[in-house]
N, C-alpha and C positions, 0 to 999 in steps of 0.2 A: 032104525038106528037113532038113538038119541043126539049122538054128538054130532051126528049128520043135521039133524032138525032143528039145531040149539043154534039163533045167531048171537055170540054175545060181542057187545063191542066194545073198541081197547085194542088191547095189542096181546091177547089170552087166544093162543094157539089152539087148534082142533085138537092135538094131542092131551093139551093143558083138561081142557072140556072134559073126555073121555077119561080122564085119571081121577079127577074129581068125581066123576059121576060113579064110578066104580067103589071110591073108597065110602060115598052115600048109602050102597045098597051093601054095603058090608064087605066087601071085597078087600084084595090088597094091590099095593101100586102097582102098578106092572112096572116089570125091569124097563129100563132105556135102552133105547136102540144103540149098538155100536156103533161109533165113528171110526172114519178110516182113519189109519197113523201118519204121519209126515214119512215124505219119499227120503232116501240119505242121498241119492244120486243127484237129488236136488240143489239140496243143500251144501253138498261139498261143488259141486257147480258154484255156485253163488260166490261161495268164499273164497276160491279161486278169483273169479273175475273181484272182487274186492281187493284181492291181497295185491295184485298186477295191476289195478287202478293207484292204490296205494304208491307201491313203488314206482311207478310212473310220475306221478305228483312229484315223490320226496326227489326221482332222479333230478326231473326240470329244476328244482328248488335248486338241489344241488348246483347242477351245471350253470343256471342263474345267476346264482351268488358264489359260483365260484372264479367267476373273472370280475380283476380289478381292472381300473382305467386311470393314466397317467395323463394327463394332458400336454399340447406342446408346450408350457410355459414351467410344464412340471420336472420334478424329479420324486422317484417312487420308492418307499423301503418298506419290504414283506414283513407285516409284522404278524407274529400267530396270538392268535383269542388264548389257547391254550396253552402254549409253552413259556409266554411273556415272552419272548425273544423276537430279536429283529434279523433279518437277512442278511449280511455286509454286501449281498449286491446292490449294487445303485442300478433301479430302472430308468430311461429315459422314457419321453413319452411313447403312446402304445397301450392295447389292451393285450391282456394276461391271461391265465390261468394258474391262480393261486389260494385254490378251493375254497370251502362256504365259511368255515372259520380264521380266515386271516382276509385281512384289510391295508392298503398300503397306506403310507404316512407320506403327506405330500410337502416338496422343500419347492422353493423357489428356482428356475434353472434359467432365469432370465437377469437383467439387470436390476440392481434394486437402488435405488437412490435414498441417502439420508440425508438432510438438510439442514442449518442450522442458520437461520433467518426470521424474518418478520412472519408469523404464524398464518396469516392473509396471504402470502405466496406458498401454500406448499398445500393450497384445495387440491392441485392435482393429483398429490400423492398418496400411494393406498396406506403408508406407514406416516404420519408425517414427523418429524424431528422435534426436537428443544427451540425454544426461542434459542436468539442470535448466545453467542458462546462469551463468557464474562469471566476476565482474566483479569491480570496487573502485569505490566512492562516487565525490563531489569530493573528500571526505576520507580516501581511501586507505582505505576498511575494505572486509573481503571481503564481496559480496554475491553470493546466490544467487536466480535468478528462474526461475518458472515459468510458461510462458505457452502459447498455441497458436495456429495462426491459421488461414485456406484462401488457396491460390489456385487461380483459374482461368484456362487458357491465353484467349486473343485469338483467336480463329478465324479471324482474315486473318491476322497475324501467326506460323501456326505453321510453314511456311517459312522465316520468317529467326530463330526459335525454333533450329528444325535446322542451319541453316547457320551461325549463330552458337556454339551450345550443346551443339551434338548431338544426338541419340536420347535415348530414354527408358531408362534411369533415370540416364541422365549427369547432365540439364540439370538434375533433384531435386538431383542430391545438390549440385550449386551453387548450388542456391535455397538449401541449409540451412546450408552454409556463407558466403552472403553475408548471409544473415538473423543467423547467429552475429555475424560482425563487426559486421552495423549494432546490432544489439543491446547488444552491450555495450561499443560508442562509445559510445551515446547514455546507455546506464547512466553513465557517469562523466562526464555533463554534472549531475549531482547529488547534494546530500548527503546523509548518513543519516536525517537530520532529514526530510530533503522527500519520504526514500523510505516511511517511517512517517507524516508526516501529509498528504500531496499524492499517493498512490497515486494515484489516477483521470487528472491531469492528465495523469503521467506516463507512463501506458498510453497515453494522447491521443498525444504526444506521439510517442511509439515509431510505435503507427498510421500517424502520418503519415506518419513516415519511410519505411516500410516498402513502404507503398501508392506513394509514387514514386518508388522505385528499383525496385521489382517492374514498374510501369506502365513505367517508363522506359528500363530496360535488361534487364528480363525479360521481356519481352512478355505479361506475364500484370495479373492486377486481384486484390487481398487483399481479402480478407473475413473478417466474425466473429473479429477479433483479439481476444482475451481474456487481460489480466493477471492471474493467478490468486493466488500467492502471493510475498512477496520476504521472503527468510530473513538475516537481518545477526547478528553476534556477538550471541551470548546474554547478555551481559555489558550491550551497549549497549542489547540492547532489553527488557533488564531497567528501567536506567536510562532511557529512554524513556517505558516504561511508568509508572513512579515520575513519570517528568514529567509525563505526559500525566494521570494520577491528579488531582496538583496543581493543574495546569491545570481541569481541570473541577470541582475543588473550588473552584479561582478564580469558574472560571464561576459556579456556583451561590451561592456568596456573594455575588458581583455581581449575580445574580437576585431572593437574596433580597432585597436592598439597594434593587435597585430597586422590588421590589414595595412594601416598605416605604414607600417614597419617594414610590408613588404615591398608595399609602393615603392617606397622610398629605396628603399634597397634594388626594388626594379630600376629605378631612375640614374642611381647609380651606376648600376650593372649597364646601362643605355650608352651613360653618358664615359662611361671608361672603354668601353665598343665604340664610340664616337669619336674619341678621342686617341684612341689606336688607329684606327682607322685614317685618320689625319696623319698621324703620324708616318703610319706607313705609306701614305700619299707623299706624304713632306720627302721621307727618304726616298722614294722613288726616284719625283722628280728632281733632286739632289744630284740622283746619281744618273737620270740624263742628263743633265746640265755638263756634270762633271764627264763625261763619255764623249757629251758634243763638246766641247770646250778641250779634251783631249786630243776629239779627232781634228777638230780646227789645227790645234797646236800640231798635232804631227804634221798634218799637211801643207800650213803655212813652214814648218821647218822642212818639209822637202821642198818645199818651190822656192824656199831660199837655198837650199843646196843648190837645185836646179840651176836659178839664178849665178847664183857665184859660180859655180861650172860653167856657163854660159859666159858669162864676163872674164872666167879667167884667158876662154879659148879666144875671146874678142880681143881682148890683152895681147896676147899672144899676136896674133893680127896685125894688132897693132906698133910692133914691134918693144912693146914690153912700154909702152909712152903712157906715162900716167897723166898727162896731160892732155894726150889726143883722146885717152880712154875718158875721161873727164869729159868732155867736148862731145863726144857719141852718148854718152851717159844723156847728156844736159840734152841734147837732140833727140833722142828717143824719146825724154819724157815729157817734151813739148810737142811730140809727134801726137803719144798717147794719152794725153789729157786734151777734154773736151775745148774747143775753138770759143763756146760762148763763156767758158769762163776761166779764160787762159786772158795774163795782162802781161806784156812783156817791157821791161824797161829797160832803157839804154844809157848808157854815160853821154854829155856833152864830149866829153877826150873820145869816144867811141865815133860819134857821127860827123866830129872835126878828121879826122882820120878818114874814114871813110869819104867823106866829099873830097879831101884834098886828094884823097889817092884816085 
C-alpha cells in the first residue's frame, strides 16, 4: 500500500496521501466519508439551561435593584424612570420594594440650620448661609444682623414640598433667600433706638414672622430662632452708649432718691409710733393720777363724814357745849400728834390762875 509506506511531513493526513496518489495514476477522488449530524436532544437541552441561567440573572438584577433605601435622616418619594411621576406617599426611613425602574428622591427629615453670620462660624454646617444680613432701620441707618434658626420638613407635606419647590438642595436655597427678604423687611419696621434697647422683642417678632411663612408657604415648622448680634454705625452706638450711660445714671439717682425718700418717710412713720405711744403713756398715767386723786377725795370725804358723825355724837355727850366740844377737840389733837414735836404754850394770866388757885 502506497499510502501506508509514504511518510510525509506537515500536517497532510493519510487520507490526503491516498487521494493524491489516486488522482496521479489516473484515478478519481474518492467521495468523503460521512459525518455524523448534530443530536437535537442536545441542543434543545442546552438552550434550556441558557434560557433559565438567563432568567435567573435578569430575576437577581431585578430583585437587586428593586429595593430602595431611606435613611434615618431621610425622607423618601417613589419616583418612576418611566412614568415621570412621583408617589405622594412620604417614605420614612427603611428599605422598600419599589422595583428596578424607580428610584426614591431623598428630603431631609432632621433638623436643618441656616445661618446668617461671619462665614468662619458656619464650617459646621452641611448648607452654610449668607454672610451677616444688611438692612437699614426706620431711620435709614445701615444695620447689620446675625442670627440663625432650624427648620424641619412636614412629613405629609414633602410631596407638594417637591412639586412646588423642587428637590433638594433647590427648595434650601429658597428657604435662604425668602428668610433674607422676610428679614430684612421686618428689620426696617424699626429704629436704631429700639434695635439697641428692645433687642429681645424684636427677635420675637422676626420669629414670628418667619415660623408662618415657613408653616405656610414652606411646608416646614422653625425652631430655635436665635438673635445673636446687630451691628449699627459706630458713631451711633457710641452715642447710644453715652445715652444709655446717662440713663442709668438717671436710674440710679432716682434709686437713690427714692431710697432716701423712704428712709425718711420710715423715720417719720417711727417717730409719729413714738410719739403716740407717749402719748398714750401721757393719758394713761393722766388717768391714774386722776382715779387716785378721786379715790383719795372720796375717801378723805368719808372720813370727814365719818368724823363729823363722830363729833356730832361727842356734841351730843357733851350736852350740845361748843365749848367743852372745843376743849375735847383741842385734847384729842395733842393726844394724837407726835410728843417730840408737839410745843405747847401757855398765857402768864393762865399760870397766875393756876398757882393762885
Amino acid at each position: 500500500d502506497i499510502a501506508d509506506s509514504l511518510t510525509v511531513p506537515g500536517s497532510i493526513s493519510a487520507e490526503g496521501l491516498c487521494s493524491a496518489a489516486a488522482m496521479r495514476l489516473g484515478g478519481q477522488e474518492p467521495a468523503p466519508a460521512a459525518r455524523p449530524g448534530p443530536d437535537a436532544s442536545d441542543f434543545m437541552s442546552n438552550n434550556r439551561l441558557g434560557a433559565a441561567i438567563s432568567f435567573g440573572l435578569a430575576l437577581a438584577i431585578v430583585l437587586i435593584y428593586g429595593f430602595g433605601n431611606v435613611e434615618v435622616t431621610e425622607y423618601g418619594l417613589n419616583y418612576s424612570l418611566v412614568t415621570r411621576k412621583v408617589d405622594h406617599n412620604t417614605y420614612p426611613s427603611g428599605r422598600y420594594w419599589i422595583g428596578p425602574l424607580n428610584h426614591f428622591l431623598k428630603f431631609p427629615s432632621i433638623l436643618t440650620t441656616i445661618q446668617f453670620s461671619d462665614l468662619s462660624m458656619q464650617t459646621d454646617l452641611i448648607e452654610r448661609g449668607d454672610d451677616t444680613l444688611k438692612s437699614r432701620t426706620r431711620d435709614g441707618l445701615d444695620v447689620s444682623i446675625e442670627l440663625s434658626f432650624q427648620y424641619q420638613i412636614i412629613a405629609d407635606k414633602v410631596h407638594e414640598l417637591y412639586t412646588n419647590l423642587g428637590p433638594y438642595p433647590d427648595f434650601h436655597k429658597l428657604f435662604v433667600r425668602l428668610a433674607i427678604d422676610r428679614l430684612t423687611e421686618a428689620a426696617t419696621a424699626y429704629s436704631a433706638t429700639e434695635f439697641f434697647t428692645s433687642r429681645t422683642i424684636i427677635g420675637k417678632s422676626m420669629e414670628k414672622q418667619l415660623k408662618k411663612d415657613f408653616n405656610d408657604r414652606l411646608f416646614s415648622n422653625v425652631y430655635s430662632f436665635q438673635l445673636r448680634t446687630v451691628s449699627l454705625p459706630n458713631e451711633f452706638e457710641s452715642a447710644i452708649q453715652e445715652t444709655e450711660v446717662m440713663r442709668q445714671d438717671l436710674q440710679v439717682a432716682d434709686a437713690e432718691q427714692n431710697a432716701t425718700r423712704v428712709s425718711l418717710e420710715t423715720q417719720l412713720i417711727q417717730a409719729q409710733k413714738r410719739t403716740k405711744v407717749r402719748a398714750n403713756k401721757g393719758e394713761a398715767e393722766a388717768a391714774a393720777v386722776l382715779l387716785a386723786n378721786k379715790a383719795d377725795i372720796e375717801q378723805y370725804v368719808a372720813m370727814q363724814h365719818k368724823s363729823a358723825d363722830s363729833y356730832g355724837n361727842v356734841l351730843q355727850e357733851l350736852g350740845s357745849s361748843e365749848g367743852s366740844m372745843l376743849e375735847y377737840m383741842q385734847a384729842r389733837i395733842l393726844r394724837d400728834h407726835p410728843a417730840d414735836k408737839t410745843v405747847v404754850g401757855m398765857s402768864m394770866r393762865t399760870l397766875t390762875t393756876n398757882v393762885g388757885g
